[in-house]
DSSP file (Angstrom, degrees, kcal/mol; ACC not computed):
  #  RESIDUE AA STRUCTURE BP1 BP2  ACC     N-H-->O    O-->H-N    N-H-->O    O-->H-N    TCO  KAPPA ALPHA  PHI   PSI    X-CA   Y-CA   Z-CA
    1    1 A X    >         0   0    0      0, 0.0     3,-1.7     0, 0.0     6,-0.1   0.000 360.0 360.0 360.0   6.7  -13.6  -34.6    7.8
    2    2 A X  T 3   +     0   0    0      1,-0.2     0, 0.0     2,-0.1     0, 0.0   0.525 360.0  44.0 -81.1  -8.4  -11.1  -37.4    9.7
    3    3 A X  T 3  S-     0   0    0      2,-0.3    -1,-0.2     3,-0.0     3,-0.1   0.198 128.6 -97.6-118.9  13.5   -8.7  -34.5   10.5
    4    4 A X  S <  S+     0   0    0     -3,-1.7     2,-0.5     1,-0.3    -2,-0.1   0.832  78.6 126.6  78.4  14.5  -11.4  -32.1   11.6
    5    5 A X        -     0   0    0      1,-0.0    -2,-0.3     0, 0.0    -1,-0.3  -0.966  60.3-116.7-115.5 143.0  -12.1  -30.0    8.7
    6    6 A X        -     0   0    0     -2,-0.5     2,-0.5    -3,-0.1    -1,-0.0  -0.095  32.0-146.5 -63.2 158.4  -15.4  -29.4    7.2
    7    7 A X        -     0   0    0     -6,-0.1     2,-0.4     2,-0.0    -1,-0.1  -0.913  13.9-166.7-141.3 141.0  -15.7  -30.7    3.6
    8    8 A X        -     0   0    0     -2,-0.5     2,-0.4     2,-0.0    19,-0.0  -0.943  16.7-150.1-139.2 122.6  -17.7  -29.3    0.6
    9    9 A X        +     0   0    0     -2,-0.4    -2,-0.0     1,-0.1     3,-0.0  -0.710  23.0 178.7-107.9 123.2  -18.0  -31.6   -2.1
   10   10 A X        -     0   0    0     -2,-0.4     3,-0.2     1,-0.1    -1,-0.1   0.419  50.6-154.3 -90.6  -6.7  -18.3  -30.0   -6.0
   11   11 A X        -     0   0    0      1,-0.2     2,-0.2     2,-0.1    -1,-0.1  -0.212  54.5-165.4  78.6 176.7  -18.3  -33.9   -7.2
   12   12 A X        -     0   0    0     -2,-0.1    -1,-0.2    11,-0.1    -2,-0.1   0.099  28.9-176.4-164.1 134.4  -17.6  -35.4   -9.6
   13   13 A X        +     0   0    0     -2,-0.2     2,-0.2    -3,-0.2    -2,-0.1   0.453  55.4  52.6 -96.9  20.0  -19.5  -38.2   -8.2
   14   14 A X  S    S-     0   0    0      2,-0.2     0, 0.0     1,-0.0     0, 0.0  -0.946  76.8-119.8-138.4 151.3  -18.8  -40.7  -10.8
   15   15 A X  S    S+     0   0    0     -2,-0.2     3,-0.1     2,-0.1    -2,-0.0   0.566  81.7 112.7 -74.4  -1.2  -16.1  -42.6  -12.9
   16   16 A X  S    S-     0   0    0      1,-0.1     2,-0.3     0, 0.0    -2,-0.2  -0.171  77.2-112.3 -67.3 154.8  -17.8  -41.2  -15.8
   17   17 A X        +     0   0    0      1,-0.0     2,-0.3    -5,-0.0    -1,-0.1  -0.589  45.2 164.0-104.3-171.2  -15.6  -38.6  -17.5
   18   18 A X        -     0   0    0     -2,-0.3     2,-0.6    -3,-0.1     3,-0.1  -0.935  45.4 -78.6-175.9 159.2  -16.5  -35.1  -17.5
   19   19 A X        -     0   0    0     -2,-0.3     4,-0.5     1,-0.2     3,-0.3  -0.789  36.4-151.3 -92.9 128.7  -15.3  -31.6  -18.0
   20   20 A X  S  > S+     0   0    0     -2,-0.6     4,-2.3     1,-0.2     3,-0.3   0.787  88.7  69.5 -82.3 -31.2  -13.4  -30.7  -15.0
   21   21 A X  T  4 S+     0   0    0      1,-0.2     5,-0.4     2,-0.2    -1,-0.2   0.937  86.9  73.5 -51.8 -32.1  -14.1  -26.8  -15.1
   22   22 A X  T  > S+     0   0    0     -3,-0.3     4,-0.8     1,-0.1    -2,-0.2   0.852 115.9  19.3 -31.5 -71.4  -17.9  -27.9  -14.2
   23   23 A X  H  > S+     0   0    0     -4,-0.5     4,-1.2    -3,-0.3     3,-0.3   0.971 124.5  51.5 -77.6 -69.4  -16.5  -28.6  -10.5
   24   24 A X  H >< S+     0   0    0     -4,-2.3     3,-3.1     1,-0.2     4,-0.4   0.678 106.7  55.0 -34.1 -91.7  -13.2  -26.7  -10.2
   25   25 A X  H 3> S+     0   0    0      1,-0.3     4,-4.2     2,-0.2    -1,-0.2   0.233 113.1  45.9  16.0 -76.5  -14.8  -23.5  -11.3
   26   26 A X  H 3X S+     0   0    0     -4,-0.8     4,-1.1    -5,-0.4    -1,-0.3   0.687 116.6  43.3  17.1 -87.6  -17.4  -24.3   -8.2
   27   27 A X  H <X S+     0   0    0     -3,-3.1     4,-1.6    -4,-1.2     5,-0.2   0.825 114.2  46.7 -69.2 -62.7  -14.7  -25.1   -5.7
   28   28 A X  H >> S+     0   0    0     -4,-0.4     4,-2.1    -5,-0.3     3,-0.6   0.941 110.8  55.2 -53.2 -52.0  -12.2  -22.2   -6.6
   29   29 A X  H >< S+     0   0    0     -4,-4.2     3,-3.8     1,-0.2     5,-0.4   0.760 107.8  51.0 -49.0 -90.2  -15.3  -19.5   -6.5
   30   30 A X  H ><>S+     0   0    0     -4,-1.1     5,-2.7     1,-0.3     6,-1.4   0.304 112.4  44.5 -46.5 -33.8  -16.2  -20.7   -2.9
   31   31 A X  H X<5S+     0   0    0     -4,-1.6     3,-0.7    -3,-0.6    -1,-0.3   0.903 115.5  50.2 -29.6 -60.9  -12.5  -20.2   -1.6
   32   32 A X  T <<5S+     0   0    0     -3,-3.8    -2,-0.3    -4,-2.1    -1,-0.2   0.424 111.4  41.7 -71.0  -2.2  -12.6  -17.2   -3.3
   33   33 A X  T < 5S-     0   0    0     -3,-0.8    -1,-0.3    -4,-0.2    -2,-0.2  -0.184 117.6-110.0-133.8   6.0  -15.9  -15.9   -1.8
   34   34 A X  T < 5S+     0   0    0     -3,-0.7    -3,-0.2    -5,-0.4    -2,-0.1   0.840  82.0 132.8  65.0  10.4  -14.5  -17.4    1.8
   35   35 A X  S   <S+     0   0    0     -5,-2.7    -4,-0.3     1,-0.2     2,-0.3   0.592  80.1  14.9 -75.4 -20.8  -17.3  -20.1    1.4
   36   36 A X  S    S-     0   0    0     -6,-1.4    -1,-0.2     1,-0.1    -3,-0.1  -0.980  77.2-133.1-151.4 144.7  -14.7  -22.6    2.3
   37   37 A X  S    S-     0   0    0      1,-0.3     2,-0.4    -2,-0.3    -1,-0.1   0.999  86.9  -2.2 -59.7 -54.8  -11.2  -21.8    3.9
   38   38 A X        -     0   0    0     -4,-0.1    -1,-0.3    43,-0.0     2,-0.2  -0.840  62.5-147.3-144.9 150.0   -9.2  -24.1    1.3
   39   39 A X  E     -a   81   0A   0     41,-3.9    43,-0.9    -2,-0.4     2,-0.3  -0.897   2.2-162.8-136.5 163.7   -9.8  -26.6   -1.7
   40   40 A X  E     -a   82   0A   0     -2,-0.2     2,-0.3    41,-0.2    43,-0.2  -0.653  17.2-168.7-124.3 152.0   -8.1  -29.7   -2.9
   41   41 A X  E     -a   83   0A   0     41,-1.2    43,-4.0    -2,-0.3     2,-0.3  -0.923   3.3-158.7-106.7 131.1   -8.9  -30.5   -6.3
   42   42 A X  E     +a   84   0A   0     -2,-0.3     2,-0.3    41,-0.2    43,-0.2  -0.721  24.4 131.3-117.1 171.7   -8.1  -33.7   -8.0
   43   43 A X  E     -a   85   0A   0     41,-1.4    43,-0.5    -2,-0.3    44,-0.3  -0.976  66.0 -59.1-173.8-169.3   -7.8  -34.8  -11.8
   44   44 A X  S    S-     0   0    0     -2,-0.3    43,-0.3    42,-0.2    41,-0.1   0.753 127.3  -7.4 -66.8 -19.5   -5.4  -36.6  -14.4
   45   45 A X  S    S-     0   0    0     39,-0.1    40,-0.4    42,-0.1    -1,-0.1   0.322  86.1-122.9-134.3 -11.4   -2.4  -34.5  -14.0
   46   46 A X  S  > S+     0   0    0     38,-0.2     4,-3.4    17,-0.0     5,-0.3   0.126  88.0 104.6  78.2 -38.7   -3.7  -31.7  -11.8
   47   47 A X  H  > S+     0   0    0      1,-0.2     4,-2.2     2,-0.2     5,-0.1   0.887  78.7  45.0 -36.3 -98.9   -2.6  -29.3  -14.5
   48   48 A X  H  > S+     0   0    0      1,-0.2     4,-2.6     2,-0.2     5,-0.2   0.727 110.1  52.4  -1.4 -81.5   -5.8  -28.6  -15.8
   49   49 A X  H  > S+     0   0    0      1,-0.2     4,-5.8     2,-0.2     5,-0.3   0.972 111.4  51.5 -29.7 -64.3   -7.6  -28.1  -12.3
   50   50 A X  H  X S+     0   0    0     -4,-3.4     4,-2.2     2,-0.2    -2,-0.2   0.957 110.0  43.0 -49.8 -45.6   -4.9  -25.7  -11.5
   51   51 A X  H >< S+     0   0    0     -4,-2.2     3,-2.9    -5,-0.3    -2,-0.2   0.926 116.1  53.8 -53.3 -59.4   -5.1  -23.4  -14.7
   52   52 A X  H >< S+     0   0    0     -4,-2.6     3,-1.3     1,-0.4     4,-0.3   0.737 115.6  38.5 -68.4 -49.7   -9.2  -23.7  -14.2
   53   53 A X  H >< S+     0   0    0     -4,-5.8     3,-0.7     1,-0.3    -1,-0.4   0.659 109.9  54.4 -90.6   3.5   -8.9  -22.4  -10.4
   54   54 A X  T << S+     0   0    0     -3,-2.9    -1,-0.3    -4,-2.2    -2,-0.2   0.061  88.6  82.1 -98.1  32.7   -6.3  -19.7  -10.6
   55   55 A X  T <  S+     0   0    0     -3,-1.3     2,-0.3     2,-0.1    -1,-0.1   0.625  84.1  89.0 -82.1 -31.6   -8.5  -18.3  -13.3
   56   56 A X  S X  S-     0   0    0     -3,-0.7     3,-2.2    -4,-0.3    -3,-0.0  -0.428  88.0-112.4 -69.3 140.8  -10.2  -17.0  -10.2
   57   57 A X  T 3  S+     0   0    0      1,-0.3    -1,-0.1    -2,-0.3    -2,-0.1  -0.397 106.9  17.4 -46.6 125.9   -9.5  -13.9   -8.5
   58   58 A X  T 3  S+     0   0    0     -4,-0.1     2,-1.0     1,-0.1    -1,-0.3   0.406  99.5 129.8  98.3 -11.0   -8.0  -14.2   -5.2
   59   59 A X    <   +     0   0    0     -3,-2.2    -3,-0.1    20,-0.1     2,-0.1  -0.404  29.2 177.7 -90.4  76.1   -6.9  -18.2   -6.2
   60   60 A X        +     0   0    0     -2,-1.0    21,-1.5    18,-0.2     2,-0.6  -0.233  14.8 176.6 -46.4 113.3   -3.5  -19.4   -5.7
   61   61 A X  E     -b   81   0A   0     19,-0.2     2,-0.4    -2,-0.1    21,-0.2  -0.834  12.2-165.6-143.4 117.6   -3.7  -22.7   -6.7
   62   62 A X  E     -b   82   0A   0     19,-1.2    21,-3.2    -2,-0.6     2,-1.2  -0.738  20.3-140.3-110.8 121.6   -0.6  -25.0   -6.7
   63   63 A X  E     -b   83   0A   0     -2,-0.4     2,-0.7    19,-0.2    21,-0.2  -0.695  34.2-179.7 -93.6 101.1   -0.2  -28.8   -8.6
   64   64 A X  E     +b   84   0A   0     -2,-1.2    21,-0.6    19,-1.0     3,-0.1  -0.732  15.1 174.9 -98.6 130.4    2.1  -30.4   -5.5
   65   65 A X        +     0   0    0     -2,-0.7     2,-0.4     1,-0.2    -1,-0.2   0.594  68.8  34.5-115.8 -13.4    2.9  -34.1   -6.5
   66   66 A X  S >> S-     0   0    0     31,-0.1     4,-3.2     1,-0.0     3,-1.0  -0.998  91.3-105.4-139.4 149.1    5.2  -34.7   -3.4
   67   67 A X  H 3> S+     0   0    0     -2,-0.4     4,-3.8     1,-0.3    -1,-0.0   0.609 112.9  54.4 -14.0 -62.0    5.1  -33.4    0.2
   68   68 A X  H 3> S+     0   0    0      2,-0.2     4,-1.9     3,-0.2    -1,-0.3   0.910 109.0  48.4 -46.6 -61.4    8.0  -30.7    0.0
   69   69 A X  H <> S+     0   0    0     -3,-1.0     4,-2.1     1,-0.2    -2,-0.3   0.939 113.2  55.9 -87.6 -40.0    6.3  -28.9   -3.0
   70   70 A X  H >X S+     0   0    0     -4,-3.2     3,-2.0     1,-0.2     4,-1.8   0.963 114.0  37.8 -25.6 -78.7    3.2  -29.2   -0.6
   71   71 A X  H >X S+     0   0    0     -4,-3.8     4,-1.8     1,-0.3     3,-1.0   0.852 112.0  49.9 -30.4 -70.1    4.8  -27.6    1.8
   72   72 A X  H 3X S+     0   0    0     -4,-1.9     4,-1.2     1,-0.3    -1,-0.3   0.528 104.8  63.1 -57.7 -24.3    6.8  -25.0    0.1
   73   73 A X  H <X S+     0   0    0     -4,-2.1     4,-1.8    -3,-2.0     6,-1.0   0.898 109.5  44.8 -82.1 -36.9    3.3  -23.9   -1.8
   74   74 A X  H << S+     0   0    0     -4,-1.8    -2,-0.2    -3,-1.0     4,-0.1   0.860 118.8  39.8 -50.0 -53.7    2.0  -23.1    2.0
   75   75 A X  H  < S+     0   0    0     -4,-1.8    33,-0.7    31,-0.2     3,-0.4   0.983 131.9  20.0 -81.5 -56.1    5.1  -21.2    3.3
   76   76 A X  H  < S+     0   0    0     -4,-1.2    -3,-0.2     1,-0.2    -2,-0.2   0.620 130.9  34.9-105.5 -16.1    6.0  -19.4    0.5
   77   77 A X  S  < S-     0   0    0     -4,-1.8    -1,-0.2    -5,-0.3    -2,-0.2  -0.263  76.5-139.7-108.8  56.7    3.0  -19.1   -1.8
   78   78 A X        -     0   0    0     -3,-0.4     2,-0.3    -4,-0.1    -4,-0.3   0.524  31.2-172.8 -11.8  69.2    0.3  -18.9    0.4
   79   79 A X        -     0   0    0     -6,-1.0    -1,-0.1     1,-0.1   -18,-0.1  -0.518   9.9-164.1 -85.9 132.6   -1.5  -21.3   -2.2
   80   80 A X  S    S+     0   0    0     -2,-0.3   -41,-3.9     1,-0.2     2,-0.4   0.500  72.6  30.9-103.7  -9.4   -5.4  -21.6   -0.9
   81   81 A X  E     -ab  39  61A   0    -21,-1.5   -19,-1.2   -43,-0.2    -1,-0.2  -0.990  69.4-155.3-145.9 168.7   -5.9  -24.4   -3.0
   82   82 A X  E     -ab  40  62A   0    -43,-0.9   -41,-1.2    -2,-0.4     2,-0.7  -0.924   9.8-143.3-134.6 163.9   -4.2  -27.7   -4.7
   83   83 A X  E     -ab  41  63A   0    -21,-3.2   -19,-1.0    -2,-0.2     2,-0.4  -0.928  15.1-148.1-130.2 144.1   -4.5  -29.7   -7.2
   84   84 A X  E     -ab  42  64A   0    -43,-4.0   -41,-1.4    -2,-0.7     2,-1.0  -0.845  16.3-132.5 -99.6 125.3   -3.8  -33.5   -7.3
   85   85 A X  E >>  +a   43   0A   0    -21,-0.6     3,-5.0    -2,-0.4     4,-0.7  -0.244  25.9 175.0 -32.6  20.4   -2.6  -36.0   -9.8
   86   86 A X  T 34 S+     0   0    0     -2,-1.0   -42,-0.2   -43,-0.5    -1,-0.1   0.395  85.8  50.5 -36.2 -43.5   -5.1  -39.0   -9.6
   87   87 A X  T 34 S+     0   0    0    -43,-0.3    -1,-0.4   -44,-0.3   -43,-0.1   0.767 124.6  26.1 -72.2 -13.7   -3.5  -40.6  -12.4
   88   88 A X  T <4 S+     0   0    0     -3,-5.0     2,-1.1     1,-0.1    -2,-0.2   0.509 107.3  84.4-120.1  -7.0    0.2  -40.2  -10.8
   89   89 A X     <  -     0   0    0     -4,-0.7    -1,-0.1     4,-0.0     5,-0.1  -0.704  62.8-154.9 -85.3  92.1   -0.7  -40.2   -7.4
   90   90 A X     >  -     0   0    0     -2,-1.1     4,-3.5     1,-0.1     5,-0.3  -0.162  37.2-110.7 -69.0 162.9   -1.3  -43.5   -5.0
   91   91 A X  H  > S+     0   0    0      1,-0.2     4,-5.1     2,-0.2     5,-0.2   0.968 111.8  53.2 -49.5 -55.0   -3.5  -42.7   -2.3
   92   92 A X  H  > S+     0   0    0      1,-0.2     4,-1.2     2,-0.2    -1,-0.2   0.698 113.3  51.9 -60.1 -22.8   -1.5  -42.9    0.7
   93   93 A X  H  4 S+     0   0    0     -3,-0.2     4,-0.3     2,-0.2    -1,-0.2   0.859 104.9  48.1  13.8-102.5    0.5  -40.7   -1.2
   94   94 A X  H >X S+     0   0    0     -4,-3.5     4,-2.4     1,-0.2     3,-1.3   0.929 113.3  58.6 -41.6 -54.9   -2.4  -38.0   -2.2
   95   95 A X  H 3X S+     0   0    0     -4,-5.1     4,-2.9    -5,-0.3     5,-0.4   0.944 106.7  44.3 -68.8 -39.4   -3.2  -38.3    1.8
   96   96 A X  H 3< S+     0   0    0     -4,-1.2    -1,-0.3     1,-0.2    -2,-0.2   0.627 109.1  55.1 -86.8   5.2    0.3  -37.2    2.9
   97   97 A X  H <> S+     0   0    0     -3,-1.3     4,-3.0    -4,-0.3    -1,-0.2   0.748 110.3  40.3 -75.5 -36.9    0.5  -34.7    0.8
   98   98 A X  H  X S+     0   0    0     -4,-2.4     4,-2.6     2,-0.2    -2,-0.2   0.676 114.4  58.1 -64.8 -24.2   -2.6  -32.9    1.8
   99   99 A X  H  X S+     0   0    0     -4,-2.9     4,-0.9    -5,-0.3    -1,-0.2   0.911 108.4  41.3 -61.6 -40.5   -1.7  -33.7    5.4
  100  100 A X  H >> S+     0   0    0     -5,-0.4     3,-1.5     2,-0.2     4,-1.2   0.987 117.2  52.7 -82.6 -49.1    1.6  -32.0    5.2
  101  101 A X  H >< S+     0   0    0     -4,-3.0     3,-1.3     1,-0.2    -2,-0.2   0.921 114.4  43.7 -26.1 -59.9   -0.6  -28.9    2.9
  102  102 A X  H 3< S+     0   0    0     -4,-2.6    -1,-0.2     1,-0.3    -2,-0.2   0.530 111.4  55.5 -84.8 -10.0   -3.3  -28.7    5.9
  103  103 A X  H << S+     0   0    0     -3,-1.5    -1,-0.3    -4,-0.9    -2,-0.2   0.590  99.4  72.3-119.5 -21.1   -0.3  -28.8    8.5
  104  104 A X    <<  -     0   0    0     -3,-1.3     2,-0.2    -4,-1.2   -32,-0.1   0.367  63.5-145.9 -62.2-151.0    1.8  -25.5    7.1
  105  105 A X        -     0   0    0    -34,-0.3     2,-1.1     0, 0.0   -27,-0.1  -0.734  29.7 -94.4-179.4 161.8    1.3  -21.9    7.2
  106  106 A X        -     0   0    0      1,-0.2   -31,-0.2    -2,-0.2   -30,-0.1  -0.657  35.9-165.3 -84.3  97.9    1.8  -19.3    5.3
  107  107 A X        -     0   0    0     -2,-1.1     2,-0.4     1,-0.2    -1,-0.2   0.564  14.8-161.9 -59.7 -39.7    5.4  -17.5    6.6
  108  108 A X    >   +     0   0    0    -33,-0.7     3,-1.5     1,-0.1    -1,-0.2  -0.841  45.7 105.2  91.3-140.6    5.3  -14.0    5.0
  109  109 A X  T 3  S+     0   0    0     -2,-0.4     3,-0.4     2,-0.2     4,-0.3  -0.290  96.9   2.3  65.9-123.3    8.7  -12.3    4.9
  110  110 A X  T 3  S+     0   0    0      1,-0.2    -1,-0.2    -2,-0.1   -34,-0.0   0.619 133.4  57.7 -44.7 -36.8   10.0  -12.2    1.7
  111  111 A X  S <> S+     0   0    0     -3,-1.5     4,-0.9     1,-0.2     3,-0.3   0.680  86.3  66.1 -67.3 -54.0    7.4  -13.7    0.4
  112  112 A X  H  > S+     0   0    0     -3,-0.4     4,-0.6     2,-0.2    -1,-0.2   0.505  96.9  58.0 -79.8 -24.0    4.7  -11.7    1.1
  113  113 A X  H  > S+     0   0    0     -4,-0.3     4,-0.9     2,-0.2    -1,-0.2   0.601 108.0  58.7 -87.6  -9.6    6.2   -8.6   -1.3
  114  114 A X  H  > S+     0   0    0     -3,-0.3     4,-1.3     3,-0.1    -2,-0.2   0.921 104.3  41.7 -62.6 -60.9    5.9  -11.4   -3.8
  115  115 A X  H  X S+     0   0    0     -4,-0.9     4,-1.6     2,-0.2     5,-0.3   0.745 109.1  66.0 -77.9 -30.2    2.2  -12.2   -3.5
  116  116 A X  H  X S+     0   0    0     -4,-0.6     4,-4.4     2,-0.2     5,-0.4   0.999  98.5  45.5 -55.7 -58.9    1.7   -8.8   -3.4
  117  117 A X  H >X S+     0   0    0     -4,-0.9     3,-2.0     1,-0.2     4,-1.3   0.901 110.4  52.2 -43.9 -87.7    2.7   -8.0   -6.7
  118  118 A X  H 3X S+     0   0    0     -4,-1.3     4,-2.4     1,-0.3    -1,-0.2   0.660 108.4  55.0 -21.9 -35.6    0.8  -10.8   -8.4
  119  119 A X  H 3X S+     0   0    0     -4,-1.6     4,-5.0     2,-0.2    -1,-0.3   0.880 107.7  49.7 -74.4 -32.5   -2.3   -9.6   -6.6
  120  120 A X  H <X S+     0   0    0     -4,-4.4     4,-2.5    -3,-2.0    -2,-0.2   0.858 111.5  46.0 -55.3 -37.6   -1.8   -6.1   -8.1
  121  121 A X  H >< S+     0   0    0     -4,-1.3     3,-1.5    -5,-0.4     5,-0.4   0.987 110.2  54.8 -68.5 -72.7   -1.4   -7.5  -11.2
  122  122 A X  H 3< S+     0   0    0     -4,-2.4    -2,-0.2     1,-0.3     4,-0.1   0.824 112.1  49.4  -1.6 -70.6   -4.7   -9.6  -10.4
  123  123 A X  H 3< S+     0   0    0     -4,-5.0    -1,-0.3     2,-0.1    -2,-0.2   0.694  91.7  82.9 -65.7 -30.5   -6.3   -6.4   -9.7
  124  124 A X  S << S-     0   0    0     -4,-2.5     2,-1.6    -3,-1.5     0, 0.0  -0.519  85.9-114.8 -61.9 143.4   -5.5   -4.2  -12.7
  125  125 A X        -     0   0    0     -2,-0.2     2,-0.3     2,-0.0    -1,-0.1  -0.663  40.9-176.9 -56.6  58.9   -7.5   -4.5  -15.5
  126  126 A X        -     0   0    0     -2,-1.6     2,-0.4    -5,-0.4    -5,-0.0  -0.440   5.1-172.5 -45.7 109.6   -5.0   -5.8  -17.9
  127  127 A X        -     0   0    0     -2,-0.3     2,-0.5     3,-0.0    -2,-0.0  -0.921  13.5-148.9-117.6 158.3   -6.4   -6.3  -21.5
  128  128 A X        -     0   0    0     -2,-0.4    -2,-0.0     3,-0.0     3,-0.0  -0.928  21.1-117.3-116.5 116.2   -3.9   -8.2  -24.1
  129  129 A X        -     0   0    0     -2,-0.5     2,-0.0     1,-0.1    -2,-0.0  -0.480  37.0-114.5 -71.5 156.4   -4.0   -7.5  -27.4
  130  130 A X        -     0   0    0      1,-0.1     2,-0.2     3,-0.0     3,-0.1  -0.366  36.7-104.8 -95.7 166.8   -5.1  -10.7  -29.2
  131  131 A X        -     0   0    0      1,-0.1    -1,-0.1     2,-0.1    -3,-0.0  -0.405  36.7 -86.2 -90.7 154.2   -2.7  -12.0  -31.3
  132  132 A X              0   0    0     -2,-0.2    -1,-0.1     1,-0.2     0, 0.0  -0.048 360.0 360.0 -34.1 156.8   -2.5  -11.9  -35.5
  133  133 A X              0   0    0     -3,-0.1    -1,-0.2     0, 0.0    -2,-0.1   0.239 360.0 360.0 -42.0 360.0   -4.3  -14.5  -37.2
């Protein structure tokens, strides 16, 4: 809340380890339901987090390790959440990357016939056939 956003904590609240969809899962639905504007998510790579919340409808979820790919996930993907490195990230880091996230916006343009598509996609009821044994 030091920059004047409200904050909704999924946890973890402990050093213990733990299955990270428990919390993403959470975090992404409430984005996705407008329950929160934007989520941050943290883990060991970020990887993880990210598959777990763009599993959701409606989640754009971007692994930024430096400032620029922050950025660039705002302008040009309108990504509504991110996910952070813990293990590769120092704090001060972490913090100026989310600073520089919270501080973009999303530009449109080009862009915007981009995100479309992927939401279309989103939206069809795609089934895959599974693959041979």
């Amino acid at each position: 809340m030091e920059l004047g956003h409200p904050v909704a904590d999924f946890g973890a609240h402990d050093d213990q380890p733990s299955d990270y969809p428990d919390y993403i899962l959470p975090a992404a639905d409430a984005v996705a339901r407008g329950a929160c504007d934007l989520g941050i998510v943290l883990g060991g790579s970020g990887n993880g987090e990210a598959i777990a919340a763009n599993k959701v409808r409606g989640i754009r979820c971007a692994v930024c390790w430096s400032v620029e790919i922050a950025r660039l996930s705002r302008r040009h993907n309108d990504a509504n959440m991110i996910a952070l490195a813990g293990r590769f990230l120092a704090a001060p880091e972490a913090a100026a990357i989310v600073d520089a996230w919270l501080s973009e916006s999303y530009e449109g343009g080009r862009h915007a016939n981009r995100l479309a598509k992927v939401s279309q996609y989103e939206s069809a009821s795609h089934s895959h056939p599974q693959a041979p044994p």
